[in-house]
C-alpha positions as CSV (number, residue, x, y, z in Angstrom):
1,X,-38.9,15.6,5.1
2,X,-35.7,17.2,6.4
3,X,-33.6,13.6,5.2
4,X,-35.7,13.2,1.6
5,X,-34.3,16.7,0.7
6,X,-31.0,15.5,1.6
7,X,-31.1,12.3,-0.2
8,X,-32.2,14.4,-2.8
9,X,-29.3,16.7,-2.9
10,X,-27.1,13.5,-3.8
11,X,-25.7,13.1,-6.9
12,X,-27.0,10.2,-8.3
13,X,-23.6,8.0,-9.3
14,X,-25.8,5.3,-11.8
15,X,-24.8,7.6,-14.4
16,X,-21.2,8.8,-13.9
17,X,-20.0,5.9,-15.9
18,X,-20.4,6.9,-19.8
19,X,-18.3,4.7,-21.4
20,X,-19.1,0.9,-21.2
21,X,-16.3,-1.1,-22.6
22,X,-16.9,-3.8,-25.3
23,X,-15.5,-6.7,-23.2
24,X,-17.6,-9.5,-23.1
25,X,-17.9,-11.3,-20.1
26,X,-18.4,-14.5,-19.9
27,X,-21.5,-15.3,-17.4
28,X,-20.7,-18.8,-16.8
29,X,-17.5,-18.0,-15.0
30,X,-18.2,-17.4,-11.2
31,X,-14.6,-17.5,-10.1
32,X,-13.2,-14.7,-13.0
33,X,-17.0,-12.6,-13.5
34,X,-16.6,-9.0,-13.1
35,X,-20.6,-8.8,-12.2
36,X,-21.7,-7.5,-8.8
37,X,-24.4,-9.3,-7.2
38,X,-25.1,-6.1,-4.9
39,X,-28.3,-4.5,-5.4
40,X,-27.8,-0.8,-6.4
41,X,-30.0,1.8,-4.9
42,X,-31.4,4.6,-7.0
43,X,-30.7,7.9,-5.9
44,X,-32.8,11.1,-8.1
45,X,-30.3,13.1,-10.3
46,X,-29.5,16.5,-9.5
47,X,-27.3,17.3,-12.8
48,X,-27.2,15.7,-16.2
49,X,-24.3,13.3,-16.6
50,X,-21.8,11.9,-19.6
51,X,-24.2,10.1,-21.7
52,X,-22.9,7.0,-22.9
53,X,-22.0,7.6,-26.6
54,X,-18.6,6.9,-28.0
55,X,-15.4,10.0,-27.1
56,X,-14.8,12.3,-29.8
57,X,-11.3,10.8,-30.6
58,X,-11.9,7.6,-32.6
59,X,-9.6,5.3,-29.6
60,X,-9.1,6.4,-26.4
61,X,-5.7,6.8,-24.5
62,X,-6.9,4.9,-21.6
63,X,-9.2,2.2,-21.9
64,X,-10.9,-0.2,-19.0
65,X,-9.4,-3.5,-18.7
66,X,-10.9,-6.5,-17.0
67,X,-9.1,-7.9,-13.8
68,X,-9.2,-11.4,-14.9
69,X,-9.5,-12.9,-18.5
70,X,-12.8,-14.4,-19.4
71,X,-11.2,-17.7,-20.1
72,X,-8.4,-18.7,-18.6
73,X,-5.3,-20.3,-20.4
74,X,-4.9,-23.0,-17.6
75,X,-7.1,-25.5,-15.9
76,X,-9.8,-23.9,-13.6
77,X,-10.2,-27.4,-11.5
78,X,-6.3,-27.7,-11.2
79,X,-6.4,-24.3,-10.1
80,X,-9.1,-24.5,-7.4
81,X,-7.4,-27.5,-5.9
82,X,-4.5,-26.4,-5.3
83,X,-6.3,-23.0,-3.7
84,X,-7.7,-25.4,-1.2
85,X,-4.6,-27.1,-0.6
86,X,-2.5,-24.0,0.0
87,X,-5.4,-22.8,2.3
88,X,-5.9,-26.1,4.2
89,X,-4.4,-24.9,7.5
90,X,-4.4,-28.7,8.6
91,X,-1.8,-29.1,5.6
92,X,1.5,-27.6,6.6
93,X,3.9,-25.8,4.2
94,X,7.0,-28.9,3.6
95,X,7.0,-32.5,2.8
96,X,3.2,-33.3,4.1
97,X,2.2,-30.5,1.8
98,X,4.1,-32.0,-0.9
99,X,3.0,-35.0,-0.7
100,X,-0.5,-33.9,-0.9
101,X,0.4,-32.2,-4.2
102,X,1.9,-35.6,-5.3
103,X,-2.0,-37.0,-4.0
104,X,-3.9,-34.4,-6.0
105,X,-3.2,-35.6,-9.2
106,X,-1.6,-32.3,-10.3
107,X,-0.5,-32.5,-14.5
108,X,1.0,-29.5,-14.7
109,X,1.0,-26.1,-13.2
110,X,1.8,-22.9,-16.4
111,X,2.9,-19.2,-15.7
112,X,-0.2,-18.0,-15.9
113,X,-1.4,-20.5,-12.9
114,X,1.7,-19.7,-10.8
115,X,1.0,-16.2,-11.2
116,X,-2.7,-16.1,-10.5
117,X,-2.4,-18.5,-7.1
118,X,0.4,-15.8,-6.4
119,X,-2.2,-12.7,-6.3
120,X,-4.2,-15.2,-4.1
121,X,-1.9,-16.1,-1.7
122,X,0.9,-13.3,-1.5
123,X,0.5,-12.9,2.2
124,X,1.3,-16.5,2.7
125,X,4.8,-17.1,1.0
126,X,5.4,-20.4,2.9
127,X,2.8,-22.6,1.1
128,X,4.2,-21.1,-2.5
129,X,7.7,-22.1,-1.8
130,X,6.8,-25.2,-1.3
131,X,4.7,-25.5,-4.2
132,X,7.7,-23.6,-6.5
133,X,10.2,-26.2,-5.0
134,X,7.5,-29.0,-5.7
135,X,6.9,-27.7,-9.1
136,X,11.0,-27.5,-9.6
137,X,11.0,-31.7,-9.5
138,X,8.8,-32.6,-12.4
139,X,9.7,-32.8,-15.6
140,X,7.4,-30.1,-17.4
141,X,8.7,-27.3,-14.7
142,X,9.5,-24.6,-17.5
143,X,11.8,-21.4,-15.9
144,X,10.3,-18.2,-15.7
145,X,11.9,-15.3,-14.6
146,X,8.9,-13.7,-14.0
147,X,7.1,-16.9,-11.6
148,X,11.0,-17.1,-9.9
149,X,10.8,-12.8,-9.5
150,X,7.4,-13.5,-8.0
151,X,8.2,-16.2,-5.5
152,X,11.0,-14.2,-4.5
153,X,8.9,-11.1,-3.7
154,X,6.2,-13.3,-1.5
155,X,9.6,-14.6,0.0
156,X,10.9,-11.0,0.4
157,X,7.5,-9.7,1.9
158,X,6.9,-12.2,4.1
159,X,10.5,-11.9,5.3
160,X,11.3,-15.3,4.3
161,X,15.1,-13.8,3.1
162,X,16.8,-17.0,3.7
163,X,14.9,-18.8,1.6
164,X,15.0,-16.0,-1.2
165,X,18.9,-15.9,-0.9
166,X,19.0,-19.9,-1.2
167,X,16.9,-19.8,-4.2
168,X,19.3,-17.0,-5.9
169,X,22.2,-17.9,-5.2
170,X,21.6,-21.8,-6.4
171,X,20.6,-20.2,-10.2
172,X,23.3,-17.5,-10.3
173,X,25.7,-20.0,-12.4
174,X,22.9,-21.6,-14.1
175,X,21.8,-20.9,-17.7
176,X,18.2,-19.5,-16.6
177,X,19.4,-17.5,-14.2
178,X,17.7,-14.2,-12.2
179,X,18.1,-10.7,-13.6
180,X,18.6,-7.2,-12.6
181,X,14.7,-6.9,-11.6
182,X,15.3,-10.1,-9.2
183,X,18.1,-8.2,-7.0
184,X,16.2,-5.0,-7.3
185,X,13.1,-6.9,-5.7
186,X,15.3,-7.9,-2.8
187,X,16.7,-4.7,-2.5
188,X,13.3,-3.0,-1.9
189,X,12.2,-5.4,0.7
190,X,14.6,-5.5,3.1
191,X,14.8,-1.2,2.6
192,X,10.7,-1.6,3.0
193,X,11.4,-4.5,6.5
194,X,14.0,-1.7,7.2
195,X,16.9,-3.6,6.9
196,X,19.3,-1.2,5.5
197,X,22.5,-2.6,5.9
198,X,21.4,-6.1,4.2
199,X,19.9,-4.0,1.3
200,X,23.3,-2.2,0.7
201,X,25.3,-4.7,1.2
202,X,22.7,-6.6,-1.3
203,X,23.5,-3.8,-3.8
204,X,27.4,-4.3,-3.4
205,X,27.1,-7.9,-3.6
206,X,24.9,-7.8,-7.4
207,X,27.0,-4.8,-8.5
208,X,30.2,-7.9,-8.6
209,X,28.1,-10.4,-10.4
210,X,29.8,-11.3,-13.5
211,X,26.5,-10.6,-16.0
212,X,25.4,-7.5,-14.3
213,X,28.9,-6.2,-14.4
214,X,29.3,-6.7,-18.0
215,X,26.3,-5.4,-19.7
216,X,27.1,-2.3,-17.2
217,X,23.8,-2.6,-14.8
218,X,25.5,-1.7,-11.5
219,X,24.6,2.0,-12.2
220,X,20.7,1.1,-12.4
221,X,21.3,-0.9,-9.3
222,X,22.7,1.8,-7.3
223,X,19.9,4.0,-8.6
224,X,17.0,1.2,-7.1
225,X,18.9,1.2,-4.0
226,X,18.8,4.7,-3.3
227,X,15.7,5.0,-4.9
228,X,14.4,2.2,-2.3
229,X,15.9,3.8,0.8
230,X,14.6,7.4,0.1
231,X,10.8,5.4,-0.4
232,X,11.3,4.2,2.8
233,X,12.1,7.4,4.3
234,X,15.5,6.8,4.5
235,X,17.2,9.5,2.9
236,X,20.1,10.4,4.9
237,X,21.6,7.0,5.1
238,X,21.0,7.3,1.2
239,X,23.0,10.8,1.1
240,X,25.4,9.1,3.2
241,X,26.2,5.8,1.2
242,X,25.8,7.9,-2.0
243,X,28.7,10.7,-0.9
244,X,30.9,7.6,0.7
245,X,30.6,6.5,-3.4
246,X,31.8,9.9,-4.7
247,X,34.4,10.0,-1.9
248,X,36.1,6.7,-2.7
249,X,36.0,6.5,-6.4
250,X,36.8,10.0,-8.2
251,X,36.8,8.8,-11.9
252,X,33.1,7.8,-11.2
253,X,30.0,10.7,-12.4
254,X,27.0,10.2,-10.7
255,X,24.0,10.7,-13.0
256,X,21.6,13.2,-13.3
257,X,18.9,10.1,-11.9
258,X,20.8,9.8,-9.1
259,X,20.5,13.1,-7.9
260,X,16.6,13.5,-8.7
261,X,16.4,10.3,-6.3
262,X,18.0,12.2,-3.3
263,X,15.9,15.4,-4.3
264,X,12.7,13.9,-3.8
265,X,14.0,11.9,-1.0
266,X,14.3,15.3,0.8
267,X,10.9,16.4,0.0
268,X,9.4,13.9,0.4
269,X,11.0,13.5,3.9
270,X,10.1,17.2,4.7
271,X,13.9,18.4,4.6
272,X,13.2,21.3,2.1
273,X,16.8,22.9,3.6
274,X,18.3,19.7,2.7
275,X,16.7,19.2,-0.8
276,X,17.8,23.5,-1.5
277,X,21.7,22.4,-0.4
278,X,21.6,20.0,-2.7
279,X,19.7,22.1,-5.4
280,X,22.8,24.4,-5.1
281,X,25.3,21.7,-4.5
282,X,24.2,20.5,-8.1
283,X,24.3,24.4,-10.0
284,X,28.1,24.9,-8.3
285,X,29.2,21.7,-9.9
286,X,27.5,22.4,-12.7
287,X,25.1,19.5,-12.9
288,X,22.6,20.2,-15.7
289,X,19.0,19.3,-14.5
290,X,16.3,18.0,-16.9
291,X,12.8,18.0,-17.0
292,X,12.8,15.7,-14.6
293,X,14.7,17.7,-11.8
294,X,12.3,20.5,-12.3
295,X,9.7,18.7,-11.8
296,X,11.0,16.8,-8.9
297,X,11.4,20.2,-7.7
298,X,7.9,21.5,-8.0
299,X,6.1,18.4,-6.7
300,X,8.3,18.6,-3.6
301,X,7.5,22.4,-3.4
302,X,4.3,21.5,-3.3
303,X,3.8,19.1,-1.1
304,X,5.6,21.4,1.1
305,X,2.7,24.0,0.8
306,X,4.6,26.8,-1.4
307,X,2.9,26.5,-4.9
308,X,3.9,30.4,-5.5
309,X,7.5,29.5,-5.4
310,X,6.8,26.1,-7.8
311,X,5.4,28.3,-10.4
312,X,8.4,30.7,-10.4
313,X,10.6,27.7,-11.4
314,X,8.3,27.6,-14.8
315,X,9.7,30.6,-15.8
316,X,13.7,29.4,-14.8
317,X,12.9,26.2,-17.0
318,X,12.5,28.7,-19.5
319,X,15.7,30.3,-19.1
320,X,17.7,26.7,-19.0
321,X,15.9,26.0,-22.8
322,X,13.6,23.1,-21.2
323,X,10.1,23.6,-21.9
324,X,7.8,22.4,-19.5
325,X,5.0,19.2,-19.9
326,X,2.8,17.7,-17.5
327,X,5.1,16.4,-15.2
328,X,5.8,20.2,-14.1
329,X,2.3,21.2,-14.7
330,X,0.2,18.4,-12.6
331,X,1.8,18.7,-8.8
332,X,1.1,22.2,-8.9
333,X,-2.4,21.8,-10.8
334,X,-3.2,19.4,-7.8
335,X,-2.3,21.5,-5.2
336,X,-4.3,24.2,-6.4
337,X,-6.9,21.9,-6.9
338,X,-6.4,20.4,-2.6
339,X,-6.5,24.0,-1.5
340,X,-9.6,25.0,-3.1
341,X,-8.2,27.4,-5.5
342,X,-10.0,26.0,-8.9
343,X,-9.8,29.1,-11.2
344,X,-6.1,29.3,-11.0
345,X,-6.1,25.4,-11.6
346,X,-8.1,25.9,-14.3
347,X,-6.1,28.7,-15.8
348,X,-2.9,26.4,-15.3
349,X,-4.4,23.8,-17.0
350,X,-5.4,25.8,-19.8
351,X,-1.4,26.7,-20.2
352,X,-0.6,22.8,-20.3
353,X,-3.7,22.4,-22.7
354,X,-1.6,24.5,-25.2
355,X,1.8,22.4,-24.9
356,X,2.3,19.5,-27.2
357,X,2.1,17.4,-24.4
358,X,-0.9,18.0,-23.1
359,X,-3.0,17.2,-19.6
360,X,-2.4,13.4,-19.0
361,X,-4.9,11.7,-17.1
362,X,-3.7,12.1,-13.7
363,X,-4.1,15.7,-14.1
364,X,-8.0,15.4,-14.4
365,X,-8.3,12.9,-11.6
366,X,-5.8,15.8,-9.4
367,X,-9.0,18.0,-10.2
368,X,-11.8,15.2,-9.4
369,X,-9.7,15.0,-6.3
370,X,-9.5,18.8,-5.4
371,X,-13.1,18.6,-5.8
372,X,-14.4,16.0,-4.5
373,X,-11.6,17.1,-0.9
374,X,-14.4,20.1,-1.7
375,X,-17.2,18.1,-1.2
376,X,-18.3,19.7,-4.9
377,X,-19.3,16.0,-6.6
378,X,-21.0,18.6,-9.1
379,X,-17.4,19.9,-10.2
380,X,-16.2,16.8,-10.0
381,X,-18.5,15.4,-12.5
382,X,-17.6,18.2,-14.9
383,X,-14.0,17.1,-15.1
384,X,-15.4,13.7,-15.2
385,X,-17.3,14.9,-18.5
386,X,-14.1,17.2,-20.0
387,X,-12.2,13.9,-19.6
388,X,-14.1,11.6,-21.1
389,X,-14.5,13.7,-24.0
390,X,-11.2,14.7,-24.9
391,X,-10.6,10.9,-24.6
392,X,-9.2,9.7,-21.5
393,X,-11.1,6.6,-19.7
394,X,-11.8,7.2,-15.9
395,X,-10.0,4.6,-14.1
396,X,-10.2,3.0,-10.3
397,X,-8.4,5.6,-8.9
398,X,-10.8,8.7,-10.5
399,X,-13.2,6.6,-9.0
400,X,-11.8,6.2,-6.0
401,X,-11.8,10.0,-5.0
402,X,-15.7,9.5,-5.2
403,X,-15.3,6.7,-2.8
404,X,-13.4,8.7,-0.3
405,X,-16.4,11.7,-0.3
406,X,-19.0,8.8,0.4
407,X,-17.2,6.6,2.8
408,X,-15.8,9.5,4.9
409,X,-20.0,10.4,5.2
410,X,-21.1,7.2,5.1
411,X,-23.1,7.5,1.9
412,X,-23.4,4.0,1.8
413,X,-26.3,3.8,-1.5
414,X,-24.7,5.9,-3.5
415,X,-21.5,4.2,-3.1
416,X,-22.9,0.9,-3.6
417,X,-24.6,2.3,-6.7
418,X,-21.6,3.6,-8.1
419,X,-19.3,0.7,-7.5
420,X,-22.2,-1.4,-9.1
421,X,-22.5,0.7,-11.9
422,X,-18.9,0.4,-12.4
423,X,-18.8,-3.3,-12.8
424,X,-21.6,-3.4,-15.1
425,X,-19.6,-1.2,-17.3
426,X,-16.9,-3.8,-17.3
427,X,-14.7,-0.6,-15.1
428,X,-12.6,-2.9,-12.6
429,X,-12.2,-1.7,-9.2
430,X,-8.9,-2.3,-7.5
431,X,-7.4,-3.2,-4.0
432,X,-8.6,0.4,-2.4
433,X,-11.7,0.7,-3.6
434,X,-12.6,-2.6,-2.4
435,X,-11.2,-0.8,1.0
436,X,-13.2,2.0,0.9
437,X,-16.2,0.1,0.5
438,X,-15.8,-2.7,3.3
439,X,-14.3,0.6,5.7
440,X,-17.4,2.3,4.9
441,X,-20.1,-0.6,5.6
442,X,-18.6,-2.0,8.8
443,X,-18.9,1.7,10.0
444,X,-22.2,1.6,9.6
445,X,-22.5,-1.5,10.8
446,X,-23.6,-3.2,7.5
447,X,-22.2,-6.5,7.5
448,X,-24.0,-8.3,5.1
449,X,-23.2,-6.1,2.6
450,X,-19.4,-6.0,3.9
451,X,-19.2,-9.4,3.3
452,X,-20.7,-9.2,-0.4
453,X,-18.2,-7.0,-0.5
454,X,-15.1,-9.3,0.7
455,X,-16.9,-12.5,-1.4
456,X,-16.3,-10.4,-4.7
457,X,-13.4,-8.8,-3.9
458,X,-11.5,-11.8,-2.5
459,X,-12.8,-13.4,-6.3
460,X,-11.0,-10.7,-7.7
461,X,-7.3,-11.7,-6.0
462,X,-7.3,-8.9,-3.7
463,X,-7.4,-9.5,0.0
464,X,-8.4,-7.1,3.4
465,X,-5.3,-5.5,5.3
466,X,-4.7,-5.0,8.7
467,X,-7.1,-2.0,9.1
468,X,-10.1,-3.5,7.4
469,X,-9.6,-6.8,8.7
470,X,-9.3,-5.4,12.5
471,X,-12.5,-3.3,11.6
472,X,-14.3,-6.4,10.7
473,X,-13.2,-8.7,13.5
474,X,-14.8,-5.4,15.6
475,X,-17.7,-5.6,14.4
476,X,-18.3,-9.5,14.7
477,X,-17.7,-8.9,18.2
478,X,-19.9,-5.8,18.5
479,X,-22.8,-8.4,16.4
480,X,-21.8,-10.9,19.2
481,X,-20.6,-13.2,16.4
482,X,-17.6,-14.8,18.1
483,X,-16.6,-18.0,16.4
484,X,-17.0,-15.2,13.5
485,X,-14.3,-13.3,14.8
486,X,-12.2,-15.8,16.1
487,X,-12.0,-17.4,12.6
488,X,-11.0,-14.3,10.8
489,X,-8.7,-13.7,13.6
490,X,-7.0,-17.4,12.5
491,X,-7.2,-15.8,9.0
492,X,-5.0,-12.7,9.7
493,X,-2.6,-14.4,11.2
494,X,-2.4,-17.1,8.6
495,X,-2.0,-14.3,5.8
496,X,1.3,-13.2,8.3
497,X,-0.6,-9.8,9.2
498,X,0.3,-9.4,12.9
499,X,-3.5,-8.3,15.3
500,X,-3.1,-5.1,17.3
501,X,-3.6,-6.1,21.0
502,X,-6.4,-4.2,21.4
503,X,-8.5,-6.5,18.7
504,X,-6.5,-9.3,20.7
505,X,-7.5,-7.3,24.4
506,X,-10.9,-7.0,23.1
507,X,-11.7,-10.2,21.8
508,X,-10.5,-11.6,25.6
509,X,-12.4,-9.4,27.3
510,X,-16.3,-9.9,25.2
511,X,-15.1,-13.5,25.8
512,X,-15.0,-13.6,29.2
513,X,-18.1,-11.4,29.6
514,X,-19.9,-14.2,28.0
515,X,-18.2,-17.1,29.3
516,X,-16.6,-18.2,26.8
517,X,-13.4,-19.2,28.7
518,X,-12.5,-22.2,26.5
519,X,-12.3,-19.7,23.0
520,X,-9.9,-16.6,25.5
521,X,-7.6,-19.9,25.9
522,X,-8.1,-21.2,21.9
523,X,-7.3,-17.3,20.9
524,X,-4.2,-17.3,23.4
525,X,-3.2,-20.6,22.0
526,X,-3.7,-18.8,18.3
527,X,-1.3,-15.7,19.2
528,X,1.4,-18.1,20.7
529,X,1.7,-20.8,18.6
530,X,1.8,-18.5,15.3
531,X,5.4,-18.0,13.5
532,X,5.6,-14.0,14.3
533,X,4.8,-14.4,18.1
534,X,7.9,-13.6,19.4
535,X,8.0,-10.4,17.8
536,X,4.4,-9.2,19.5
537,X,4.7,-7.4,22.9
538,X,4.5,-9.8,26.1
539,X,0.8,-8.4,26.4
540,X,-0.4,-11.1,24.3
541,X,0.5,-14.0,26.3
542,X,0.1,-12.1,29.9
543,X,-3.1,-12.4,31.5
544,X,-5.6,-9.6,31.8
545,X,-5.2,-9.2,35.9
546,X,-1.4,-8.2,35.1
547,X,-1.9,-4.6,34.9
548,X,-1.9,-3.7,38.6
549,X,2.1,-5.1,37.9
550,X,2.7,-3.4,35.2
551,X,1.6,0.0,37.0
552,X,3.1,-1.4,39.9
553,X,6.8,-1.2,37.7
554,X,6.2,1.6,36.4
555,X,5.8,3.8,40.0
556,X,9.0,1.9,40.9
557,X,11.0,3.3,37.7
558,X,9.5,6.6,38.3
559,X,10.8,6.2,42.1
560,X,14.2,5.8,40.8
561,X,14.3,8.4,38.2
562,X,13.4,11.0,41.0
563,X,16.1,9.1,43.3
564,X,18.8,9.3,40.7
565,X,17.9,13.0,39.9
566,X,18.1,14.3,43.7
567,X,21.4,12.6,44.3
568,X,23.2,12.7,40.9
569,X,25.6,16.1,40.4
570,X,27.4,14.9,36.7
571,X,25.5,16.2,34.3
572,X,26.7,13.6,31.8
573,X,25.4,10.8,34.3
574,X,22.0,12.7,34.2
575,X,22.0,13.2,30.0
576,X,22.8,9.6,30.0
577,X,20.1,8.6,31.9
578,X,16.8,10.5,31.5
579,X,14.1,10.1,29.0
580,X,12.1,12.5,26.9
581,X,9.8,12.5,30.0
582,X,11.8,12.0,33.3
583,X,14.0,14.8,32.9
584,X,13.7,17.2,36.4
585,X,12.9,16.5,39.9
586,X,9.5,18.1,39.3
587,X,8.6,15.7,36.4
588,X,9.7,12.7,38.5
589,X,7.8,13.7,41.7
590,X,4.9,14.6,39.3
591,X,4.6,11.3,37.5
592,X,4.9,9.2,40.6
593,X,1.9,11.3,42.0
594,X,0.1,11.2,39.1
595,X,0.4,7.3,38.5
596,X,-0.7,6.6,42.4
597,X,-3.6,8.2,41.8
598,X,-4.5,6.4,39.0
599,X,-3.9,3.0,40.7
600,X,-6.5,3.8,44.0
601,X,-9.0,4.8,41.5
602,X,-8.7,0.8,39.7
């Protein structure tokens, strides 16, 4: 009785969506149908929800798009072969791929074709170079800018920047040449693989190209790369490179852009001392911030907790002449709305309601989100209903706040009913929702449904990362569905996502439990022979019975420590020495001890 009064207390989700677009889909498309085949369960309303009736403004400011066009303006057979060539693991990326290109029969692969098969397969950049180069050869290969910016992103993700560079630099004299956004794409992956010193020196290298230089696009460059090194976290090489700039060329005024950039990056990096040095920094040299800065300001004030202090710069806009808009408004609306405090969100968002500007849509879904971080779906829905009204579509991510509240309980029906619901409506889900839902099922052990899940969302062009995938492989093995797990294992690895040894350590060991000692030696075989083993630690490829050794090293590194701390006198020697850890004779004496025991009790 206890769990029908619960079920009962859940909101039922069948009706959140109020607003069922007009797009037509077509039902004869399996491949490009935004239809879920998932049953929905129906849960008893507790509150009356949007009905579905048209907004009051005549077109809304947001409206649902579908994922995929109903029909496709390229060949659906051309396109599914060369999905199942490209997937063929038996078909390497090179000439014996090429040749089975040259096999298939292939007319003629479009934009729209390179582009699709790159949402497919933009994990595995290897098999799309060689189908670009391929493609390069025949006579009714057309440029793009946009398929060439594409292939050099997979390139750049998959770390592939060799290639990348090869197919840059043999276009840069060429008529159909890259652009600014093709640098800037490089620029950002080697700041996201953490390769700083190739992405400045990237940057330096574009800044001299003869078209960039002359329709004066070095300054937006140096803007991406500090931009792309503060998104990465690394501001203060940023700061650095950007006062080395100012140092070494005095006739040159860095923009108002520039300085935002290395603002946030301080915030965002938790430096608030920093960002306030450069706040005053900027006043002394008489920098004049924009809307922008301000706002830049607030969200990082924010984020930092101190929403009192982010209001008071409203009233200092005011002062400067700049009126304030929703860029200002929303990060403090939203962290009124994470800390619970919804009347003094509301009353802020009255004050925006009266600006020309207006509330945008991300400042309703920061209220879904406050709520929903509440656990009040009932609130929630109210903003849902305000929004809808004045206009504004819900999109995946207002959805995706309700997705969060049911997977973190594992309210697995009315999740199910509302991501149904959703693509009944012709709403499309994106790449996290389709996360949320598979992260939810396989905690609960659902797996059929997981896999429903994974059928429509790989249908879609997204794809499971690291964390899903390892939760699935888990579950096979839990299921005892090996050759399961051992397959999506291949799969990872063939997408370039790297296992964590523990998936690896606990595939081994449920393998040998069940005496399965020919797959341990197939999924050994797996780790070394793919491209990024070298890069995994040595405790893929060593077997199980090695970690009596490896605490066996570690006692004799600990022995040494305590040696080298009872004899040594120069402190230098000893700073140069220790660890984190290992830093006294007590510590030393303490870990060796401690270790010891450990090892009797195996």
């Amino acid at each position: 009785m206890k769990a029908l009064n619960i079920r009962r207390s859940i909101i039922s989700l069948t009706s959140l969506l109020s607003h069922p677009t007009t797009t037509q889909i077509n039902p004869n498309s399996k491949l490009f149908s935004t239809h879920s085949n998932l049953k929905s369960t129906r849960v008893k309303p507790l509150m009356k929800w949007p009905l579905n009736h048209p907004p009051k403004q005549p077109t809304p400011l947001i409206s649902p798009q579908p994922q995929n066009p109903t029909t496709p303006n390229y060949c659906p057979t051309t396109f599914t072969t060369l999905c199942d060539l490209l997937s063929d693991l038996t078909i390497p990326p090179g000439p014996i791929l090429e040749n089975a290109l040259d096999k298939a029969g292939i007319f003629e692969v479009n934009e729209p074709m390179f582009l699709q098969l790159f949402t497919h397969f933009n994990s595995s950049p290897k098999p799309l170079f060689t189908l670009y180069l391929w493609a390069e050869k025949k006579e009714w290969f057309k440029f793009s800018v946009t398929v060439f910016n594409a292939m050099v992103n997979a390139l750049g993700k998959g770390r592939e920047f060799d290639s990348a560079w090869n197919l840059i630099l043999d276009r840069l004299s060429s008529t159909e040449r890259p652009n600014l956004d093709t640098l800037s794409i490089l620029i950002r992956r080697y700041a996201r693989a953490g390769m700083l010193l190739p992405a400045i020196r990237t940057y330096e290298f574009s800044s001299n190209i003869d078209f960039l230089h002359a329709a004066g696009l070095e300054n937006n460059l140096f803007e991406i790369l500090l931009d792309s090194l503060c998104k990465e976290g690394h501001v203060k090489v940023a700061s650095e490179y950007f006062y080395r700039r100012k140092g070494q060329d005095s006739n040159w005024s860095p923009s108002i852009r520039a300085y935002n950039i290395l603002l946030n990056g301080w915030f965002r990096s938790r430096k608030i001392k920093k960002a306030e040095r450069l706040w005053a920094e900027m006043k002394k040299e008489g920098i004049k911030p924009n809307v922008v800065t301000y706002g830049t300001l607030v969200e990082g004030l924010c984020r930092m907790r101190r929403v009192e202090m982010a209001i008071e710069l409203i009233g200092e806009m005011k002062e400067e002449g700049i009126e304030p808009n929703a860029i200002v408004y929303n990060p403090i609306i939203d962290a009124l709305g994470e800390a619970g405090r919804f009347k003094e969100a509301s009353g802020m968002m009255e004050r925006l309601s009266v600006l020309e500007s207006g509330p945008t849509l991300s400042t309703y879904n920061s209220l879904v989100k406050g709520f929903c971080k509440a656990g009040d779906l009932i609130g929630a829905s109210k903003i849902l209903k305000m929004m809808i009204n004045i206009g504004f579509m819900p999109t995946a991510t207002t959805y995706n706040y309700f997705f969060r509240y049911f997977s973190k309980f594992g309210k697995i029906e009315e999740g199910l009913n509302l991501y149904t619901k959703m693509i009944e409506s012709g709403y499309v889900a994106d790449r996290l929702t389709y996360h949320l839902l598979v992260k939810m099922l396989c905690e609960q052990d659902r797996l059929d449904l997981a896999m429903q899940i994974i059928q429509e969302m790989r249908a879609k062009g997204f794809d499971l990362d690291l964390a899903t995938s390892t939760m699935l492989i888990h579950l096979f093995c839990k299921m005892h569905r090996f050759d399961d797990a051992i397959e999506w294992f291949r799969d990872m690895i063939r997408r370039g996502l790297v296992p964590q040894y523990l998936t690896y350590q606990r595939m081994c060991n449920d393998l040998k439990k069940q005496g399965m000692t020919e797959k341990v030696q197939k999924l050994r075989d797996m780790m070394v022979s793919t491209p990024h083993s070298e890069k995994l630690p040595n405790t893929y490829i060593e077997d199980g019975d090695s970690s009596h050794t490896r605490r066996k090293s570690i006692i004799e590194k600990a022995e040494e420590m305590s040696d080298i701390l009872q004899t040594c006198r120069n402190p230098r020697q000893l700073v140069k020495r220790r660890t984190p850890v290992e830093n006294a004779v007590l510590s030393a004496n303490q870990l060796i001890e401690n270790i010891s025991k450990r090892v009797e009790l195996v």
